[in-house]
N, C-alpha and C positions, 0 to 999 in steps of 0.2 A: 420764769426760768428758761435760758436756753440750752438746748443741747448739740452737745460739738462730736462728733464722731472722728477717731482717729484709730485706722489699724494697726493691731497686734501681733498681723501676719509676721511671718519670720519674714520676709520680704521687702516689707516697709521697717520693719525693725534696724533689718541691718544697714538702713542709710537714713537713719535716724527718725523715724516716727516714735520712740520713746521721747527723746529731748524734744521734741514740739509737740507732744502729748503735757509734759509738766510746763513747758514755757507757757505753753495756753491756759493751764488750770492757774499759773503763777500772775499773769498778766489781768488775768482776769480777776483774782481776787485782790491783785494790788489796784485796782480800779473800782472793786466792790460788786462790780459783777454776780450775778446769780445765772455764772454757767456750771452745766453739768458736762463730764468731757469721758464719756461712753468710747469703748475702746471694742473694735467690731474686728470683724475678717477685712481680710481686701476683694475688690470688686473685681481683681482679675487685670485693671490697667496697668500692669508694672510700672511703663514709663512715666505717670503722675503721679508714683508713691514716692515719699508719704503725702495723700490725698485726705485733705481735713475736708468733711462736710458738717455743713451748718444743715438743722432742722427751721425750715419756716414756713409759712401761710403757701408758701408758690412750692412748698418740697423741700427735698434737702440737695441745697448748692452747692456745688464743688469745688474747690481750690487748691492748687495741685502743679509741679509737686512744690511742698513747703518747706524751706529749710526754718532751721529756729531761727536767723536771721530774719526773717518774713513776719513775724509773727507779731512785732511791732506794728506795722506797715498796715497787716490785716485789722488790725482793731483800731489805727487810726483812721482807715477808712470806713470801718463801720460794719465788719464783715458780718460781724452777728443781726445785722437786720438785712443782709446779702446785698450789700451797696457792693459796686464794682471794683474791681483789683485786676493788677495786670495777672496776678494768678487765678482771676474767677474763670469757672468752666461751664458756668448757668445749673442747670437743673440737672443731677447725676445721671437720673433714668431717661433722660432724654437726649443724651452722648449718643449720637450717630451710633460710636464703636460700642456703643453696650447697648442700644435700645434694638441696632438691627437683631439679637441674639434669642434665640428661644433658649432660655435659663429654667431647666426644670427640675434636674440633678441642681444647680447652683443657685435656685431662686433664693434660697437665704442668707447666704453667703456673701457677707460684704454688709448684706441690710442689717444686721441682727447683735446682740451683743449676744459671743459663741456662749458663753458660762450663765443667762439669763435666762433660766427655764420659761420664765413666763412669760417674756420676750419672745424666747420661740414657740410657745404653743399660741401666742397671741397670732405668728405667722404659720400656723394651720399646722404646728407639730401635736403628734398623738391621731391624728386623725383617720390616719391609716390603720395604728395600731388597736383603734378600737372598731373600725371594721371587722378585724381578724377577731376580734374576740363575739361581735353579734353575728357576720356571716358566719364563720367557721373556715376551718383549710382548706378542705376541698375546693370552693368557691374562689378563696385569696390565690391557688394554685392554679386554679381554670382561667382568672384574670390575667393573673402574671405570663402564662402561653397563651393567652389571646393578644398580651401587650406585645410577643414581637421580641421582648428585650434579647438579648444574647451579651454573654459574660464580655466585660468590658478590660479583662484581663491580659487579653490578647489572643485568643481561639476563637472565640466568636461562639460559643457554645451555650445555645438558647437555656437561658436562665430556668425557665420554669420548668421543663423538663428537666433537669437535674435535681428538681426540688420534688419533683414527682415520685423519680425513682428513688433519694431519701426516704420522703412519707413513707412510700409502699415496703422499703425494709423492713423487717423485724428483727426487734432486739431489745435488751432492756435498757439502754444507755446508746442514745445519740448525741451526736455534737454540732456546733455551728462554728466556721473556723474563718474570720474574716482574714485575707492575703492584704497587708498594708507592708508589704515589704518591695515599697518603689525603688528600686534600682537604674532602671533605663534611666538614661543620658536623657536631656528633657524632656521630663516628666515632672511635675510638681502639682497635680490637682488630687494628690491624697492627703498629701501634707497641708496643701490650702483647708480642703473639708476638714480635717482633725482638728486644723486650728479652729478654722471660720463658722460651723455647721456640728458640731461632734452629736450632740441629740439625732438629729435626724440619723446618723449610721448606728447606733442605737437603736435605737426605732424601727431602725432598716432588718438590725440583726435577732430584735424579737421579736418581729413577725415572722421571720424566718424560723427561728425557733419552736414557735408555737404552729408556724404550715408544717414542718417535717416530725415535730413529736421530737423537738432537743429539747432540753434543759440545761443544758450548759455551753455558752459561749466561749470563744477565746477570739481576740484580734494578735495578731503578730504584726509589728510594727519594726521600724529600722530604728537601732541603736542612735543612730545620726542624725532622728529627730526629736530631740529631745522637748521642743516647744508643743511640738503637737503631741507627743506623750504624755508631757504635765498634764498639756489640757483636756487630753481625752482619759485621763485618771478623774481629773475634777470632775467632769461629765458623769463616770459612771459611777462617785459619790453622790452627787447631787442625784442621778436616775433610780438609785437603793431608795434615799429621802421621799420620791415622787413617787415612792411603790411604778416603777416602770419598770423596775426591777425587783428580783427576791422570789421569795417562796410562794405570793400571792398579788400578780399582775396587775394592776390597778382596778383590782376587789373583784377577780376573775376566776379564780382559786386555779390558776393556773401559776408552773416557775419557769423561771428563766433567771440566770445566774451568769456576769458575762467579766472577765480578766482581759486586763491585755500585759503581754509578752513582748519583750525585746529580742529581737535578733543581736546576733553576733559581726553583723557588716556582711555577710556571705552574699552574691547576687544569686548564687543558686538558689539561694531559698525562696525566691520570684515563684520558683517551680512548687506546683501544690504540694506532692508526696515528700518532697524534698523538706519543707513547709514544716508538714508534719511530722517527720522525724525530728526534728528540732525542737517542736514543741513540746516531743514527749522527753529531751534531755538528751537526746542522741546527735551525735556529728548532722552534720547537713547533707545526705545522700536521697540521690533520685532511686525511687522503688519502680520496679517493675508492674507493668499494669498490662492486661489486669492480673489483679482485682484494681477496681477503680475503689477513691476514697468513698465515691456513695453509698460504695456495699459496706469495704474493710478500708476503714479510717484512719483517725484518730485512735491508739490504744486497741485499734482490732475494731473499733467499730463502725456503722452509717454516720459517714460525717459530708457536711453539705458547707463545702467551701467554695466561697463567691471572693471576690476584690472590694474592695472600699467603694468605687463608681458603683456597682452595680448594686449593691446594699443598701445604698445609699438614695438609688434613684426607687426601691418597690416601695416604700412608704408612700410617692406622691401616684406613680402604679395604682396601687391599693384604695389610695382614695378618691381619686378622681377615674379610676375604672380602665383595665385594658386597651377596651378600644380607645379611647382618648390619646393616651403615648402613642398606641401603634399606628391612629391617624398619621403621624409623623415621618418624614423618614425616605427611604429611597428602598424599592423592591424588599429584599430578603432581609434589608437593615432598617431595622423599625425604631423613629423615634430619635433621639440624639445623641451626639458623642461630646465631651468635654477634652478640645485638642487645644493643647499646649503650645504656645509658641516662643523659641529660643534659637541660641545660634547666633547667625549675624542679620537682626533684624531691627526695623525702625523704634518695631511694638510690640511688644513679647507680652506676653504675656496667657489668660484663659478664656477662651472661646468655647460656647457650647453652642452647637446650631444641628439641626437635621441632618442627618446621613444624606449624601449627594451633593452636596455644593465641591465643586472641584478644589483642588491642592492651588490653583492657580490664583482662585479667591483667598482663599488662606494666606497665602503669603505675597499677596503683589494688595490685595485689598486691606486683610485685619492687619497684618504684619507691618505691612506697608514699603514692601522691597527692603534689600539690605542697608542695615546702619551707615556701610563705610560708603554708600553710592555707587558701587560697582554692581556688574552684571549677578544675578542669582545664575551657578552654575549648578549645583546638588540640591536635592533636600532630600533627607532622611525621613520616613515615615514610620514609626511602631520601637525607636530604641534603637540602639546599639547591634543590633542583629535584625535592623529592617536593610530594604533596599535603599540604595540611592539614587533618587526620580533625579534625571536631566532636567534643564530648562525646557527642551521641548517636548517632556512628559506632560506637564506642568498642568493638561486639563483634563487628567483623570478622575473621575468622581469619586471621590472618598466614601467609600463603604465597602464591607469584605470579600463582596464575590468582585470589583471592576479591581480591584486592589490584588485580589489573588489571581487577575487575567493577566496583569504585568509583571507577578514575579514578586509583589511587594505584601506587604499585611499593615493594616491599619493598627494592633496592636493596644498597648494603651492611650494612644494620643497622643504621643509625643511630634512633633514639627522641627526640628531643625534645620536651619538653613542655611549654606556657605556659597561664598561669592567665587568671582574669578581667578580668586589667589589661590585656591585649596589644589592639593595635590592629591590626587586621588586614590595612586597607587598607597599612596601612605596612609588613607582612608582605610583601605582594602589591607594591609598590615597590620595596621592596629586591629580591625575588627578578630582576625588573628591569634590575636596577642591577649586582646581582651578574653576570648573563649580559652585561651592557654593558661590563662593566670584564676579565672572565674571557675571555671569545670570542678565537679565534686570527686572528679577523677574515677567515675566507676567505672567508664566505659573507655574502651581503647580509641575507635573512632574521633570518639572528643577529647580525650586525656591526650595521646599521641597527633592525633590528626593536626588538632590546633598548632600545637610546635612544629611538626613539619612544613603547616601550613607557614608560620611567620618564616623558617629560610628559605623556602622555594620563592617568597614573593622577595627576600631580600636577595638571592641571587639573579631573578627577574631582574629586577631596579639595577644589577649590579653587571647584568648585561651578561651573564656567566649562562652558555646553551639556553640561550632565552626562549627560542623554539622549545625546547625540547620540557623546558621546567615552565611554560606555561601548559604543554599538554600534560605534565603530571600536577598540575594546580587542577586542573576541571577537573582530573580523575578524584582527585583526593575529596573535593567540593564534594562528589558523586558519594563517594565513600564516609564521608560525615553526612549527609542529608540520610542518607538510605540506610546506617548506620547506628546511627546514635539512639542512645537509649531517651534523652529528651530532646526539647525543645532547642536546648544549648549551643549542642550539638551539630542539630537537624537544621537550624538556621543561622547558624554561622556563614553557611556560605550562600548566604542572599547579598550581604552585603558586599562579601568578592567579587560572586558572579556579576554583580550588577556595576559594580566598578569597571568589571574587563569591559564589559558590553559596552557600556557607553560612553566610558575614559580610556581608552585602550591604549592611547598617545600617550600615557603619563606614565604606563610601563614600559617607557621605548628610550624614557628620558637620560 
């Protein structure tokens, strides 16, 4: 029997890896063939999906991307015994663009069939989690701050110390509240994992569970992923099945009990407290802090909410020990980041590598300069309300303290990239526009701020006392940073500021 691997991703989905998923099972049984045709995550290379690999004696080959046209071609060549094709890519793990990559958050992702529990405990899943149940919390929690991690969310807020102040709460009902409500503008490695990986955040969120004294989980997810919801519903049917879940932890007499939640489309609800009023059935509004959610959470109580990255990376934490990840990394950033790459680019796609490699490798190396061949003139780093790094930014080292020296925040990963056409003042308007339309409206700063902000930059553009309404543009910036009750708010004007600074010509236009 051979085995044909073809992802599931939404990714590969949407330009056809279903129709060359059945053309293959189709082709192969009208030929009599004994293939099995395994439907995995994607591996993160956009631009070769849909990416079919063959399992053989040398590995599993690659051929990529495949339309169902090709699929002839491939079995008259012999691809199943990995004879050569103008789509052969040789040995998957041995892709320059995937083998240069420390993959620790994503080592299963792509290899695995997501829905195959046995498949993934065959790839080291549970092994974490039954650490936590021989060491105990304290131990799993001493790791977890010796590993360095810091919330992958976008604060940068060392993971295990939050898990800390949980544990040491008192109360009789805590919670565990994973944030899978990806919003930022390229962004897609929560929706990869939900698809590609969903056990392991699982995994991630019961050891969680059982370090802080929860018992009940919840994931909050976006409404607008509906593929990676089915499948992480499958998931934590099958995890009940596998006692990895329920009243009695696999034979540990401990519970953990875990839902996931759709959002209503809101970007606020990015924001934790905001999060959490949603969860309990209430509008999406940002709470005043403190109290922080570790104390008074969820329903009033210790609730210990982390993102999908970071939930997702303490199971491999856990098992292979602290220092190990925190070996990793650059200074005060320990370990790796999973950065995205989109926009106008050769290669877009999921990069996981060490804290410290520059923005300049990102995108002129994995990236591989812009698609259209013109000059890179921006790139966005952390979403929709990061900076926009110049070209001759371009070798700041990615991780949170060299990122917060220029004004910028690494964020969730997110990398976009625009070339020499992009207008920047329009950049700096929309970001604007976006915090005018996005804001949960509690606070004035960002309810009003925003709107202000979008006509002072349209009468800028418009040439109308341009002096005078760009000195009340930085006032206002000042007035929303120093202002605002969140994040929304408060960084909305990174993305202006950094337009004036270094596209200043484009508001003269």
């Amino acid at each position: 029997m051979t085995t044909v691997y073809v992802p599931c991703d939404s990714a590969a989905v949407s330009i056809g890896a279903d129709d060359v998923a059945r053309a293959i099972a189709e082709r192969a049984a009208a030929r009599g063939l004994d293939v099995t045709v395994v439907r995995n995550g994607t591996r993160g290379m956009l631009w070769l999906e849909p990416l079919v690999e063959v399992a053989t004696d040398r590995g599993r080959l690659g051929y990529g991307p495949v339309e169902v046209g090709d699929v002839a071609s491939l079995f008259d060549a012999g691809f199943l015994d990995g004879a050569g094709h103008p789509l052969a890519l040789g040995v998957v793990a041995e892709i320059p663009w995937l083998a240069s990559q420390t993959r620790i958050t994503f080592q299963r992702v792509g290899v695995i069939d997501p829905l195959d529990f046995d498949d993934w405990r065959a790839h080291g899943g549970l092994l974490g989690l039954r650490r936590v149940i021989t060491a105990g919390a304290v131990e799993v929690i001493d790791e977890l701050v010796a590993s360095g991690l810091r919330g992958r969310g976008g604060a940068g807020f060392p993971a295990g110390i939050k898990w800390r102040t949980v544990a040491a709460a008192e109360s009789d009902q805590k919670y565990v509240c994973c944030n899978a409500d990806e919003g930022d503008s390229g962004t897609f490695a929560d929706r990869m994992l939900l698809e590609g990986d969903p056990f392991t955040l699982i995994e991630g969120m019961v050891i969680a569970g059982l370090s802080v004294g929860a018992t009940q989980g919840f994931i909050y997810s976006r409404s607008e992923y509906p593929v990676a919801n089915d499948t992480f519903r499958a998931a934590i049917e099958t995890a009940y099945r596998e006692h990895m879940l329920g009243d009695d932890v696999l034979g540990a007499g401990v519970s953990f009990h875990l839902a996931l939640r759709e959002g209503a489309g809101a970007y606020i609800c990015g924001e934790e407290t905001s999060m959490l009023e949603s969860l309990m059935g209430n509008r999406g509004m940002v709470r005043s802090k403190p109290p922080l959610p570790a104390l008074e959470g969820l329903f009033g109580k210790p609730t210990l909410v982390n993102n999908v990255l970071t939930l997702a990376t303490v199971p491999m934490i856990v098992a292979d020990g602290g220092a190990a990840y925190g070996a990793a990394g650059f200074e005060r950033s320990r370990g790796t980041q999973v950065f995205q790459l989109s926009g106008n680019v050769a290669r877009g796609g999921i990069v996981e590598l060490p804290f410290g490699l520059t923005l300049r490798e990102l995108v002129e190396g994995y990236a591989g300069g812009t698609r259209s061949g013109r000059p890179v003139r921006a790139v966005q780093v952390g979403g929709p309300l990061g900076a926009y790094i110049p070209a001759s930014g371009l070798d700041v080292p990615l991780d949170y303290e060299s990122m917060i020296a220029i004004n910028g925040m690494v964020g969730h990963g997110g990398v976009v990239v625009f070339d020499d056409t992009v207008d920047m003042a329009e950049q700096a308007r929309f970001a604007m526009e976006f915090c005018s339309r996005e804001s949960c409206g509690k606070c004035t700063p960002c309810r009003v701020g925003s709107v202000r902000g979008v006509e002072t930059i349209d009468k800028i553009r418009s040439g109308v006392d341009r002096a005078d309404n760009l000195a009340l543009l930085d006032d206002l910036c000042t007035l929303m940073t120093d202002g605002s009750l969140c994040a929304m708010g408060s960084l909305t004007p990174l993305p202006v500021r950094s337009a004036l600074t270094h596209f200043a010509e484009d508001f003269e236009r």
